[in-house]
VOLOSE-347473 format. One line per field, with one value per residue (C-alpha): residue in one letter; x, y, z. Coordinates in pm, 1 decimal, m for minus. Example, Ala and Ser with C-alpha at 12.3 -4.5 7.8 and 13.67 -1.06 7.14 Angstrom:
residu	a | s
east	1230.0 | 1367.0
north	m450.0 | m106.0
up	780.0 | 714.0
***
This chain:
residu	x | x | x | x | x | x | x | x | x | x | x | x | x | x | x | x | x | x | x | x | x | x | x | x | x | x | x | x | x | x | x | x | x | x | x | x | x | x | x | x | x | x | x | x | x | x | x | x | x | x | x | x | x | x | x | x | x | x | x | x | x | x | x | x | x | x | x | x | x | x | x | x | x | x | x | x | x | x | x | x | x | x | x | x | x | x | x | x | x | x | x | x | x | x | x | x | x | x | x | x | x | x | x | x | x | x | x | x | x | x | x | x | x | x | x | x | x | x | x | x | x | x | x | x | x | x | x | x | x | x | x | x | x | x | x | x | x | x | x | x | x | x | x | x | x | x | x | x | x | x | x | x | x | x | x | x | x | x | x | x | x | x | x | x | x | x | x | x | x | x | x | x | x | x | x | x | x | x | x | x | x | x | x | x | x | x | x | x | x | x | x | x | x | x | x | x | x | x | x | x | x | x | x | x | x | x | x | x | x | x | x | x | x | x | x | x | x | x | x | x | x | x | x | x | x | x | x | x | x | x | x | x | x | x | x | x | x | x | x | x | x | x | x | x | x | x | x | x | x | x | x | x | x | x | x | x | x | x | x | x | x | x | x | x | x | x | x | x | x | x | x | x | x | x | x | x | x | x | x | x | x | x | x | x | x | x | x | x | x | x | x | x | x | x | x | x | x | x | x | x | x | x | x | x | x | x | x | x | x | x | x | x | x | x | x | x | x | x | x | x | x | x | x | x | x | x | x | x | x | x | x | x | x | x | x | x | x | x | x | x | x | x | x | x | x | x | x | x | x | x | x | x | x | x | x | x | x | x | x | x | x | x | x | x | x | x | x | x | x | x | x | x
east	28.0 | m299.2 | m263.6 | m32.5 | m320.3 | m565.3 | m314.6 | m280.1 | m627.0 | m726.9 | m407.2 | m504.2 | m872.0 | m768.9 | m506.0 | m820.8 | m1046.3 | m726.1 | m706.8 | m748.8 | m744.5 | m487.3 | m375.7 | m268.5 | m630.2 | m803.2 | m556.9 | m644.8 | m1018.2 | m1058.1 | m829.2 | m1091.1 | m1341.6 | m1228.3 | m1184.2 | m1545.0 | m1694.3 | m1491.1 | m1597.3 | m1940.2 | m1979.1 | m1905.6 | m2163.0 | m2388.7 | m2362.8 | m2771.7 | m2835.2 | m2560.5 | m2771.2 | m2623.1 | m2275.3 | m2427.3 | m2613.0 | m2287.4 | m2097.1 | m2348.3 | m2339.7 | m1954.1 | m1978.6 | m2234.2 | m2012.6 | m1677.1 | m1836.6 | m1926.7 | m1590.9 | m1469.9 | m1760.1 | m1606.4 | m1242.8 | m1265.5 | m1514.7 | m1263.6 | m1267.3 | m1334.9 | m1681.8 | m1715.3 | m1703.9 | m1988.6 | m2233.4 | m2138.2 | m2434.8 | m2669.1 | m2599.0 | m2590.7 | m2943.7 | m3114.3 | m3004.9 | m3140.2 | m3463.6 | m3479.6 | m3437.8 | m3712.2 | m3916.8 | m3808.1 | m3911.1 | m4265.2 | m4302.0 | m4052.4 | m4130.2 | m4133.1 | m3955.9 | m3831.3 | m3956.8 | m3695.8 | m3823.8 | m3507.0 | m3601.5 | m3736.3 | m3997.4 | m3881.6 | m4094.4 | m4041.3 | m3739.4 | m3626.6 | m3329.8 | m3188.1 | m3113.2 | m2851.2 | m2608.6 | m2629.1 | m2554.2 | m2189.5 | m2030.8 | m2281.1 | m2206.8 | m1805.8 | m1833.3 | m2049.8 | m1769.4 | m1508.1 | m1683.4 | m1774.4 | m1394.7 | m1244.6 | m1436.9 | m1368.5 | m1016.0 | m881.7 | m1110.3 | m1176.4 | m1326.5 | m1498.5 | m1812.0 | m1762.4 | m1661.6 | m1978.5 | m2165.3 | m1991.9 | m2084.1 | m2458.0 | m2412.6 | m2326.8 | m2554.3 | m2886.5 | m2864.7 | m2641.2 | m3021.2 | m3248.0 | m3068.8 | m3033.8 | m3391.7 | m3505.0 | m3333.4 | m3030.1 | m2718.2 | m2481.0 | m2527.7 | m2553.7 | m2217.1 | m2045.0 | m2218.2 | m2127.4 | m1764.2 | m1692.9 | m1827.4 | m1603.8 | m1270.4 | m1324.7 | m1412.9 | m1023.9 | m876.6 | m987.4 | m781.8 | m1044.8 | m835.4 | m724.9 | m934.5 | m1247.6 | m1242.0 | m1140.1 | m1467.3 | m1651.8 | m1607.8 | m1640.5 | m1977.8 | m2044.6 | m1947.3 | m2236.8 | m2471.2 | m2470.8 | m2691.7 | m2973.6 | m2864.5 | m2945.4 | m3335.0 | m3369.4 | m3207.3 | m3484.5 | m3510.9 | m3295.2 | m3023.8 | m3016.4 | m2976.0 | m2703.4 | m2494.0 | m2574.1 | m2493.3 | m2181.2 | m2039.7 | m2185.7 | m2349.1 | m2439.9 | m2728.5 | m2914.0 | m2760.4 | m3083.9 | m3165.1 | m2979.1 | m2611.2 | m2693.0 | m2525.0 | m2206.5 | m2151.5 | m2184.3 | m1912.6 | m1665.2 | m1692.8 | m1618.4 | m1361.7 | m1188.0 | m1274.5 | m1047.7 | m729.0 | m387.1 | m451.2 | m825.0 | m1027.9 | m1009.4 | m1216.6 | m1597.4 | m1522.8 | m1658.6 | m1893.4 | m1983.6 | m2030.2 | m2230.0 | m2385.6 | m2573.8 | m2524.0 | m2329.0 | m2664.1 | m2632.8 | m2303.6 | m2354.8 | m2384.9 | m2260.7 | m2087.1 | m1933.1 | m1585.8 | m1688.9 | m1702.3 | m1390.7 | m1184.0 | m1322.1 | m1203.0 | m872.3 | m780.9 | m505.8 | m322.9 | m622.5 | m683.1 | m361.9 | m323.3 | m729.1 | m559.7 | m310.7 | m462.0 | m689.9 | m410.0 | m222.7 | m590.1 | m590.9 | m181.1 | m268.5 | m547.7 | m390.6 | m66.8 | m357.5 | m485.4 | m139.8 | m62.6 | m414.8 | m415.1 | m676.9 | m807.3 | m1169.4 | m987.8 | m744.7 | m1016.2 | m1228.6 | m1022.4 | m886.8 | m1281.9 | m1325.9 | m1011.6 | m1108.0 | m1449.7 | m1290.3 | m1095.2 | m1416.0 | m1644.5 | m1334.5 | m1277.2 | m1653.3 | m1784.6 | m1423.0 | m1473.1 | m1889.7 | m1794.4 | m1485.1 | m1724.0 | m1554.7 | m1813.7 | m2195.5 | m2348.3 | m2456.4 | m2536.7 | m2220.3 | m2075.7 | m1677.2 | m1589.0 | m1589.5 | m1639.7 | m2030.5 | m2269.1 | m2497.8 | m2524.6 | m2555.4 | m2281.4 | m2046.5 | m2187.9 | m2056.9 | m1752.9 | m1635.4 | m1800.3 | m1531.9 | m1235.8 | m1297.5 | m1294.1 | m914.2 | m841.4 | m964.2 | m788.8 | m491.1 | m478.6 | m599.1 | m314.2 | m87.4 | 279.0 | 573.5 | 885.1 | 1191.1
north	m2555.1 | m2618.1 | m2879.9 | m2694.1 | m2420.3 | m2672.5 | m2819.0 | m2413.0 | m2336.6 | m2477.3 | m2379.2 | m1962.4 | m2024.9 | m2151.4 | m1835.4 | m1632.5 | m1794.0 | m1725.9 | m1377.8 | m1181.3 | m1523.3 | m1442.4 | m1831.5 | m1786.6 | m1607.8 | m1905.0 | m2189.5 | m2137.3 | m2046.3 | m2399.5 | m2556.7 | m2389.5 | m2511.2 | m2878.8 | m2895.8 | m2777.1 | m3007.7 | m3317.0 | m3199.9 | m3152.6 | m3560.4 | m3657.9 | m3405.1 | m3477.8 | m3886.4 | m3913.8 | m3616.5 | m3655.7 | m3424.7 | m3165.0 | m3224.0 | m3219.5 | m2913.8 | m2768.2 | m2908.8 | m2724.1 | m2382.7 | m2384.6 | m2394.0 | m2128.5 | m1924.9 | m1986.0 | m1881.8 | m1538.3 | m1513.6 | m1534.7 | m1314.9 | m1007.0 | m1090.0 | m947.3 | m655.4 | m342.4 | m145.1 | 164.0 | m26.8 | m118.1 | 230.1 | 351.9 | 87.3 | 152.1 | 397.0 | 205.6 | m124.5 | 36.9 | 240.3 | m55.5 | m262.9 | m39.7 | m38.4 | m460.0 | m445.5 | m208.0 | m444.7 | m753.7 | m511.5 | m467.9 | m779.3 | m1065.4 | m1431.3 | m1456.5 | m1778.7 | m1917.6 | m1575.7 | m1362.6 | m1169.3 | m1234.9 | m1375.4 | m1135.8 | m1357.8 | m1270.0 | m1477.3 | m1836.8 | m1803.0 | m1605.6 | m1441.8 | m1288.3 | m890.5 | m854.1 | m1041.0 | m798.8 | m505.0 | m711.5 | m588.4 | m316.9 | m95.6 | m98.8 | m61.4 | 262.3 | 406.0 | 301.7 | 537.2 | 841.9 | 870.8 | 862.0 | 1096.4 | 1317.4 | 1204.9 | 1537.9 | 1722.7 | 1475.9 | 1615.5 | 1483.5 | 1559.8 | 1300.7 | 1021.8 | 1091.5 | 1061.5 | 736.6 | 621.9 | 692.9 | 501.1 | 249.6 | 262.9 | 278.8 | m78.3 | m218.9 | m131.4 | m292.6 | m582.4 | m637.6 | m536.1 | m860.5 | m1002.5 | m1073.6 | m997.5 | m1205.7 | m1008.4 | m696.7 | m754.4 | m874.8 | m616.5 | m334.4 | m456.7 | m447.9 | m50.0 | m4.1 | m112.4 | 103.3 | 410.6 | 319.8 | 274.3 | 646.9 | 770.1 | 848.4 | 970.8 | 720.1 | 1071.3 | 953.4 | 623.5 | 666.9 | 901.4 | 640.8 | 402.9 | 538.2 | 667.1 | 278.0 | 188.9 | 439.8 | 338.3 | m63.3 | m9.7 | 145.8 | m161.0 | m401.4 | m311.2 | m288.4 | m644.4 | m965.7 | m1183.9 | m1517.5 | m1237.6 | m1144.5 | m1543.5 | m1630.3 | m1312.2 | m1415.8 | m1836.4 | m1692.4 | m1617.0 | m1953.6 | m2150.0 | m2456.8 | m2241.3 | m2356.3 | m2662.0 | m2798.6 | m2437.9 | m2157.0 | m2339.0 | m2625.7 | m2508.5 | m2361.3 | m2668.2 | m2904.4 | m2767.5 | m2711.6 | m3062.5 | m3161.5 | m2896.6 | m3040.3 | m3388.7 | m3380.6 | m3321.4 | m3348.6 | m3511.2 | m3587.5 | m3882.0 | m3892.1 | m3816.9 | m3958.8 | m4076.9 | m3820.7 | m3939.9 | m3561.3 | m3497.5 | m3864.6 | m3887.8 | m3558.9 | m3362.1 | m3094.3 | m2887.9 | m2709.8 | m2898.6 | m2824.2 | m2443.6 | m2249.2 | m2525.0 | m2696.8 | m2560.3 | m2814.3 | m3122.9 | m3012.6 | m2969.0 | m3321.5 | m3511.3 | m3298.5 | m3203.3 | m2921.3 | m3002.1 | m2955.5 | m2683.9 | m2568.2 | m2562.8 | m2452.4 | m2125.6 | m2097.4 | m2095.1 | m1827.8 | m1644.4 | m1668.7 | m1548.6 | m1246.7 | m1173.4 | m1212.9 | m996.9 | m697.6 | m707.2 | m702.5 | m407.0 | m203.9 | m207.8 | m111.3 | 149.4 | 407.5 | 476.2 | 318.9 | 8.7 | m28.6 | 62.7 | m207.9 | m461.4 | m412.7 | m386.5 | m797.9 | m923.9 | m824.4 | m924.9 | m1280.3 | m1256.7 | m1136.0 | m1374.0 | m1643.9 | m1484.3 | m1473.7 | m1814.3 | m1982.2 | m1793.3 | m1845.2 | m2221.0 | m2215.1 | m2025.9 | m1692.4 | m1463.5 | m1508.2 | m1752.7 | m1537.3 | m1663.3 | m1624.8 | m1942.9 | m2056.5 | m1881.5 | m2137.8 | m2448.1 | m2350.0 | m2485.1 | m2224.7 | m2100.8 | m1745.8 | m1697.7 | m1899.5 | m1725.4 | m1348.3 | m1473.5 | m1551.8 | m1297.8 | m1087.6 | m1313.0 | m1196.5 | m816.4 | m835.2 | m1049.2 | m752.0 | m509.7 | m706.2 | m729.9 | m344.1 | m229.7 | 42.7 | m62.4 | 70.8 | 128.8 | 4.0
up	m3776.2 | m3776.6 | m3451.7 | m3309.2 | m3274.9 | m3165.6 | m2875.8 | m2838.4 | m2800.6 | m2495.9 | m2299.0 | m2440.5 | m2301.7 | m1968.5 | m1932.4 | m2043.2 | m1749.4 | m1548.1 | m1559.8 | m1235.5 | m1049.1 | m737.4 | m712.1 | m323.1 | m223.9 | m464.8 | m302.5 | 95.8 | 23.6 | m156.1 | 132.7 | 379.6 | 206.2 | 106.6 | 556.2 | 598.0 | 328.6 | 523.8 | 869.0 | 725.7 | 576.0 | 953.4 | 1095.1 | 827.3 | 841.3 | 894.6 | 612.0 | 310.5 | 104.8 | 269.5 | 140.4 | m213.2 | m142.0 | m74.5 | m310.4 | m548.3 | m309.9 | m372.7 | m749.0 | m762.2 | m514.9 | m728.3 | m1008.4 | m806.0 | m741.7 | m1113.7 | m1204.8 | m915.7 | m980.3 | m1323.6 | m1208.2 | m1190.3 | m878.8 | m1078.6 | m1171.9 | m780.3 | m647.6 | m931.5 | m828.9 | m415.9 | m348.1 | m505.7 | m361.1 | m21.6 | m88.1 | m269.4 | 96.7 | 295.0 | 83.6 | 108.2 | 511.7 | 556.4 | 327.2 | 539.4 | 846.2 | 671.6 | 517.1 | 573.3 | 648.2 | 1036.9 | 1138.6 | 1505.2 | 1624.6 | 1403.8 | 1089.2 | 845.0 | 490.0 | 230.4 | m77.1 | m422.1 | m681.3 | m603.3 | m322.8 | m52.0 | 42.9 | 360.6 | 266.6 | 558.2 | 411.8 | 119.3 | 367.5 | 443.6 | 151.7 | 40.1 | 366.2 | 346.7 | m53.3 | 45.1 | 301.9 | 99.6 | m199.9 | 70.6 | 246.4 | m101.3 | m252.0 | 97.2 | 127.2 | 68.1 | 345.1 | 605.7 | 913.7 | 1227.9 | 1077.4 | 789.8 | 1011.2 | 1228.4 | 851.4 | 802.3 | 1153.8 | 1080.8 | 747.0 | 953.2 | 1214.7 | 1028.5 | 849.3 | 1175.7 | 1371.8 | 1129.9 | 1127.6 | 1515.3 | 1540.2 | 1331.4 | 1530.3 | 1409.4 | 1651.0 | 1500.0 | 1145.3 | 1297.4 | 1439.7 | 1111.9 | 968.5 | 1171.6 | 1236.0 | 840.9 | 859.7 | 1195.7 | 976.7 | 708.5 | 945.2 | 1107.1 | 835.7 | 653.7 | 938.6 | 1237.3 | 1590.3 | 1869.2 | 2082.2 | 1877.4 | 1949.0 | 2296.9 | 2332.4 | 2151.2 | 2381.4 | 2675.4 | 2522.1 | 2396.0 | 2796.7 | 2906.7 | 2723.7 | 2805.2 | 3059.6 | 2849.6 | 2590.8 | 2839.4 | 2866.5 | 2430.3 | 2433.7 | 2425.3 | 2648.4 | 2486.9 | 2407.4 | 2761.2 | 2876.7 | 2652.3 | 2817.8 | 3162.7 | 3087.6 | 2922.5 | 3253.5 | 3413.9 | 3171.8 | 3421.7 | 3556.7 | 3292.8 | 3137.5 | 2984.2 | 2831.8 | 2727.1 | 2881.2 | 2648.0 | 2353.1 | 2548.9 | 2738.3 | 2465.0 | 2235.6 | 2492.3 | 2568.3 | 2216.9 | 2133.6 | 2518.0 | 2429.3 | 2100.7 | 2277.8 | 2088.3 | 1743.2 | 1815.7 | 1744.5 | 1422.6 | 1157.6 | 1144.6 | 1486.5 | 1701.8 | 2000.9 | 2077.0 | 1710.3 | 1616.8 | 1952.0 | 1881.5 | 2175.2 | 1970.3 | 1842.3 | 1523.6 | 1399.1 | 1023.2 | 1057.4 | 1403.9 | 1600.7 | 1345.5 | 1473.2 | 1821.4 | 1527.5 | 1374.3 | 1708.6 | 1819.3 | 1543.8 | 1457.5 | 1818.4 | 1891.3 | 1565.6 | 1284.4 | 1516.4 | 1459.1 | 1081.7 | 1052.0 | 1241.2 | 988.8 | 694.9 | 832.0 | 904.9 | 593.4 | 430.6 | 611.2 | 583.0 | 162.1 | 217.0 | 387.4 | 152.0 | m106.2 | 69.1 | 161.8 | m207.2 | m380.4 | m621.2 | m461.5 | m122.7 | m221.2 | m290.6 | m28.7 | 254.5 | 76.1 | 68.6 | 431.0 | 530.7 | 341.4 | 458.3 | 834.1 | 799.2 | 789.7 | 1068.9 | 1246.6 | 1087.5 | 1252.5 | 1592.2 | 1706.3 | 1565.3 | 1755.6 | 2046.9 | 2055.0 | 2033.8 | 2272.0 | 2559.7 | 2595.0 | 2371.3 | 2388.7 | 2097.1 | 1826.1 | 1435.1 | 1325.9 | 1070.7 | 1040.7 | 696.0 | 446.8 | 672.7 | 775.2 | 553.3 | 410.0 | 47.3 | 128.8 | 338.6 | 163.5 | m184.0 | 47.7 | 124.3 | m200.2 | m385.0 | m106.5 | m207.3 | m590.5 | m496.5 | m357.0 | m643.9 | m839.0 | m622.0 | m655.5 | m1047.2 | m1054.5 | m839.4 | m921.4 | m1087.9 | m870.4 | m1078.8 | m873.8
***
């Protein structure tokens, strides 16, 4: 008896760890992220610290995942106004005081590191909307979504005044879902965007100067090849240049050439499509899409309307974090920092995304039981 509980022990403490784990949502983030960390070696060949650094950024991140998976969405909703109100404090403080670096004002000091608050504000601001259009589900008015727009506004500003478009983007697009999904009318958003279609031309004077340039070489990026066209033209050359089954891996002359700039982080989509061609490009596709499918059959069957706007908010703010960083790197949106989810290297980003996969998986094992 006594080795039968011993052989027992072990299998009991790994069905403990297990609980709340959603095996699909754990399986194709670890399958995005075993692609990045292969695509990374080959962009990395001169630096292979950096596949240890995130080989280290993936274990802290999983274990942020585990630590949210088993964090009820009852819990989530309390801490939503603080998280969203202790944000906003920590980008006024990177407004005041925050490291200045390449021009941008980003990276907030705290003892002996630093941290960037923005990403903070990608799940604080949808957890915030989430908790204010369920605790006004029964009364919704057009008053309320023009409160949730201003909640969404005010840290979507601060950020892109750092600079930082490509946050403010993510940022603002993971506010925009939840706003849709609460139910706001195809009128509003038709008014909305004709008001957004007005207002481009004031737009165009607050943007800087290098934000106004990669616009403009968007449309022809050979007017300034050597400059701001640089990036665009390099990584459609590699992404072409891998063709049907591309040139396999650690053999790309784009990639180990160095004309693809930032490989590790925002292009790293050009090294992938260079070595993997059409077909890696293919299945990368796929297992995004399966991610967001899981996510939004996570999010149809949720248990409240906090949790089911929050976890259509996440799994969107994939597909968003996918569609720009693709289309930045394919030439058909305007390069903005925005990394492949799970392929990028970067701690922080990678420690967001999970820390997003373990809320559905807390959704999911919070849900409501249907009696058939």
């Amino acid at each position: 008896m006594a080795l039968e509980a011993s052989l027992l022990s072990p299998r009991r403490l790994a069905a403990r760890l297990a609980e709340g784990i959603d095996g699909t949502l754990l399986a194709l983030a670890l399958a995005l992220s075993t692609l990045g960390l292969a695509t990374l070696y080959s962009a990395s060949l001169e630096q292979p610290a950096r596949v240890t650094a995130q080989l280290a950024n993936l274990a802290v991140a999983l274990a942020a995942m585990w630590l949210a998976a088993r964090v009820p969405p009852q819990t989530l909703m309390r801490f939503a106004p603080p998280a969203y109100l202790i944000g906003l404090a920590l980008l006024v403080a990177v407004a005041l005081y925050g490291d200045m670096v390449h021009g941008a004002r980003r990276w907030l000091h705290v003892g002996v590191t630093r941290f960037q608050p923005s990403e903070m504000m990608k799940l604080a601001l949808p957890l915030m909307l989430a908790w204010y259009f369920h605790r006004n589900e029964a009364t919704l008015r057009l008053r309320d979504f023009a409160f949730g727009a201003l909640l969404l506004a005010v840290p979507a500003l601060l950020i892109a005044r750092q600079p930082d478009l490509g946050t403010a983007v993510l940022v603002a697009a993971a506010g925009f879902y939840v706003i849709f999904f609460a139910g706001v009318g195809w009128k509003v958003l038709g008014a909305i965007g004709l008001l957004g279609a007005a207002s481009l031309l004031p737009l165009w004077g607050l943007l800087h100067d290098y934000q106004r340039k990669r616009i403009l070489t968007l449309i022809d990026p050979t007017q300034d090849p050597l400059g701001a066209g640089y990036h665009t033209i390099q990584s459609t050359i590699a992404v072409g240049s891998g063709g049907l089954a591309g040139k396999g891996w650690l053999h790309g002359t784009q990639t180990h050439l160095e004309f693809i700039p930032e490989r590790h982080t925002d292009f790293i989509f050009a090294v992938f499509s260079e070595e993997f061609g059409l077909v890696g490009n293919v299945m990368l596709l796929a297992l995004y899409a399966l991610l967001i499918a899981r996510g939004l059959m996570i999010a149809a069957h949720a248990a409240t309307v906090f949790a089911r706007l929050l976890a259509a908010a996440i799994t969107l703010m994939f597909f968003t974090y996918a569609f720009v960083n693709m289309g930045m790197v394919s030439g058909i949106l305007p390069v903005v920092g925005v990394p492949l989810p799970f392929v990028s290297y970067g701690g922080t980003s990678l420690l967001t995304l999970f820390i997003g996969v373990g809320i559905l998986m807390s959704i999911h094992s919070h849900r409501r039981l249907v009696q058939t």
